[in-house]
C-alpha positions in Angstrom: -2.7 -25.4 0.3 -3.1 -22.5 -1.9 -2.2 -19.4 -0.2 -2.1 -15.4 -1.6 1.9 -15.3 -2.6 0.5 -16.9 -5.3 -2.4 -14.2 -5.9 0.1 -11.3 -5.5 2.5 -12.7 -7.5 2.0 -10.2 -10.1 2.0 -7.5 -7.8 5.3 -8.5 -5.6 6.8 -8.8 -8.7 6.5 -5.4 -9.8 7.4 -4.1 -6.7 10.6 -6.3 -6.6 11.4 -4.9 -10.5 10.9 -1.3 -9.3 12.6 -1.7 -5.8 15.7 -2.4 -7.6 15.9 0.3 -10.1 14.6 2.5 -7.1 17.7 2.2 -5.0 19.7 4.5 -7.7 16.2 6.5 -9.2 14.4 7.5 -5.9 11.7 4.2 -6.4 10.5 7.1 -8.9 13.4 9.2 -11.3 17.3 8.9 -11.0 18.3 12.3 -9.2 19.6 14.0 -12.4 16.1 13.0 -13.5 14.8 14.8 -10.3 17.0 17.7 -10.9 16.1 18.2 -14.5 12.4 17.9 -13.3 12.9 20.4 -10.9 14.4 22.9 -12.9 11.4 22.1 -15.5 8.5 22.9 -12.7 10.4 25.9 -11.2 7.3 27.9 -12.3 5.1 25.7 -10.3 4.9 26.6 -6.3 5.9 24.1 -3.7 6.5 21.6 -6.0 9.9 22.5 -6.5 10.9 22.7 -3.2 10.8 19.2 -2.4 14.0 17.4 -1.9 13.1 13.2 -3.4 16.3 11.9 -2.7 15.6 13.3 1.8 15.1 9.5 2.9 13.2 10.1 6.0 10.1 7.2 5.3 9.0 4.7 6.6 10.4 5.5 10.4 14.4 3.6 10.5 13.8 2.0 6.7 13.6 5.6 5.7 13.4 4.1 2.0 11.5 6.9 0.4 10.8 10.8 0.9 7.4 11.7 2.4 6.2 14.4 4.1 2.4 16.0 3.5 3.7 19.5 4.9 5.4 20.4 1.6 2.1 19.6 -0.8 0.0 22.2 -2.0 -3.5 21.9 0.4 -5.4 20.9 -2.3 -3.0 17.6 -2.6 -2.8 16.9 0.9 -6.3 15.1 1.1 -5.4 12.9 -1.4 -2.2 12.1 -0.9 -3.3 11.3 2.9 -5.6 8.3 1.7 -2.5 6.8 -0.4 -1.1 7.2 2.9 -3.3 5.3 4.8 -3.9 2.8 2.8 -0.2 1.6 2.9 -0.7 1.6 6.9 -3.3 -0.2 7.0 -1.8 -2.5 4.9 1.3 -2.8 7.3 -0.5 -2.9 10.5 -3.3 -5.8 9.0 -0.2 -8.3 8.0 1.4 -7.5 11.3 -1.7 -8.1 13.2 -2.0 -11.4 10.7 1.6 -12.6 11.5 1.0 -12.2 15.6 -2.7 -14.2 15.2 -0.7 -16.6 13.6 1.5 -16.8 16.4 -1.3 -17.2 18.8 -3.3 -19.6 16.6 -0.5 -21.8 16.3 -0.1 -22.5 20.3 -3.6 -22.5 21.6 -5.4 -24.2 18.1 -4.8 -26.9 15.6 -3.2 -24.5 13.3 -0.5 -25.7 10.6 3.2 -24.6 11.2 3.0 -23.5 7.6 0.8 -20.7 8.8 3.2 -19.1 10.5 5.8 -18.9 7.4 2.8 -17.8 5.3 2.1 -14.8 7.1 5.5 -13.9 6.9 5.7 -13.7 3.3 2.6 -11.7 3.3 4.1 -9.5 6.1 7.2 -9.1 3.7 5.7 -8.8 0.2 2.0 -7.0 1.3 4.2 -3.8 2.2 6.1 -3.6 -0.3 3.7 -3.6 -2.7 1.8 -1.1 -1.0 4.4 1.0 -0.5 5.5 1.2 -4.0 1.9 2.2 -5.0 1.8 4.6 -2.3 5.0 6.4 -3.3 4.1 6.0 -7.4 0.7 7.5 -6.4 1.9 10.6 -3.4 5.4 11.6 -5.6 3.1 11.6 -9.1 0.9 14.0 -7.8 3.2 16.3 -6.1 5.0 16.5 -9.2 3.1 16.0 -11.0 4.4 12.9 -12.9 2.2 11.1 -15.1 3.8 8.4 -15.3 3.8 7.4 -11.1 0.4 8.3 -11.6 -0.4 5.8 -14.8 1.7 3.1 -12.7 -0.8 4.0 -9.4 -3.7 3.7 -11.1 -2.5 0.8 -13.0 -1.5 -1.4 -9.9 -3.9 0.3 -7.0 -7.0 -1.1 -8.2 -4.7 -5.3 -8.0 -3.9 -4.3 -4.5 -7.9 -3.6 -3.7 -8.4 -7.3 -5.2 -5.8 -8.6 -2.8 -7.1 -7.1 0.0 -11.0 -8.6 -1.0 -9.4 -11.7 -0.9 -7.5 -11.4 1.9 -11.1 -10.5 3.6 -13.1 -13.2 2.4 -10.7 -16.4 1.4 -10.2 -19.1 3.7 -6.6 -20.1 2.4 -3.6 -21.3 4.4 -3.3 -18.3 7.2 -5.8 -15.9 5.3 -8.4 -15.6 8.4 -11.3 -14.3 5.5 -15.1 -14.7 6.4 -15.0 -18.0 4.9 -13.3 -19.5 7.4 -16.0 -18.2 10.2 -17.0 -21.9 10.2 -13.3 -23.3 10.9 -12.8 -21.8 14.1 -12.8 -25.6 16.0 -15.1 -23.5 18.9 -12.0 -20.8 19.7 -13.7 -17.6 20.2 -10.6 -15.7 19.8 -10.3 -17.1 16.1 -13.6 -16.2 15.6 -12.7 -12.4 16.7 -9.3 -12.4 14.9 -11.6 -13.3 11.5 -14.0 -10.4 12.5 -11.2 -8.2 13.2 -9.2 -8.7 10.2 -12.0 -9.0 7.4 -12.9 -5.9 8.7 -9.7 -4.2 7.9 -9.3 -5.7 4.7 -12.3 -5.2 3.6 -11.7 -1.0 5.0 -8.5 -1.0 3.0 -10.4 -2.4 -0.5 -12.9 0.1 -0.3 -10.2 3.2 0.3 -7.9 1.8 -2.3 -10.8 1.9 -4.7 -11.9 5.5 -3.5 -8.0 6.5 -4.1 -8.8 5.3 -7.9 -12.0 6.9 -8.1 -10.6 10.2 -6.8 -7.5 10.6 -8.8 -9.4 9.8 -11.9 -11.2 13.2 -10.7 -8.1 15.5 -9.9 -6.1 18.0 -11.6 -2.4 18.5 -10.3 -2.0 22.0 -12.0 -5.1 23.3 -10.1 -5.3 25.3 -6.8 -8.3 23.4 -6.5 -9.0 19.5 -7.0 -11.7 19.0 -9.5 -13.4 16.1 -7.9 -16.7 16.2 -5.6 -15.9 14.9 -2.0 
């Protein structure tokens, strides 16, 4: 059965390319990179004072820097939606992994499932962390080119995440699958449930694209209408 590895491919496979090169570049510029940037926006307030290479995110990974203190106020807003969309992300596929479990003892589920939803509780992430930190880190830089790879690969997450609301596949519990449930209320809610979120996290990632197409690192104020 066709399941959304398969449908992310593209995306997991960027994220595994840039994971790499980010273990010696900060996921986003090597650190003489980051110190010739920051000597180069010196003249620019608060973005120089941030310290990239300060692992402190996500909580014990601590893979990337990340703290919405240090923006300028007019980035915080922003940058707080990149943020959220990566946690919704991580709490959906951990919610998707433990319905599996449940599934799997009380239902007719397929074994299978349960492997399925692991890979997507790996790869779903990482993907979305990667756009999160491309997106946060090009604005507070400002860096057009984490920026041009945010826009580029934000908008493929928000077509995961429709999927991953509406597709019946393998241990995808989309709308489609209302009709599957075999009588288990508790499927029926988990469907509800996690459509829901997916569906919350398309239509955010999509505002994210809509929004950035509208702002303008170098001023005080965003120039986008809220």
């Amino acid at each position: 059965m066709a399941t959304l590895s398969g449908v992310a491919a593209p995306v997991a496979s960027a994220a595994a390319h840039s994971a790499v090169r980010g273990i010696s570049q900060a996921i986003g510029k090597s650190t003489d990179s980051a110190r010739l940037n920051t000597l180069a926006s010196s003249q620019s307030p608060s973005h120089s004072d941030i310290n990239w290479v300060d692992f402190n995110y996500p909580p014990v990974l601590r893979l990337i820097h990340f703290n919405l203190e240090e923006l300028p106020s007019s980035h915080v807003g922003l940058a707080r939606c990149f943020h959220i969309t990566f946690q919704l992300t991580v709490f959906t596929c951990a919610l998707g992994f433990v319905n599996s479990i449940v599934l799997l003892a009380s239902v007719q589920a397929k074994a299978v499932w349960l492997l399925q939803s692991a890979i997507h509780a790996v790869v779903l992430p990482s993907a979305a962390l990667l756009v999160f930190y491309s997106g946060y880190r090009g604005i507070a830089e400002p860096d057009s080119q984490l920026v041009a790879r945010f826009k580029t690969l934000q908008p493929v997450l928000a077509v995961v995440y429709f999927l991953l609301a509406v597709v019946p596949w393998g241990c995808i519990n989309g709308l489609a699958k209302l009709g599957s449930t075999q009588g288990s209320m508790y499927w029926t809610v988990v469907i509800v449930l996690e459509s829901s979120l997916w569906l919350g996290n398309c239509a955010l990632a999509a505002w994210n694209c809509v929004r950035l197409s509208r702002f303008d690192p170098h001023k005080t104020v965003p120039s986008m209408r809220l």
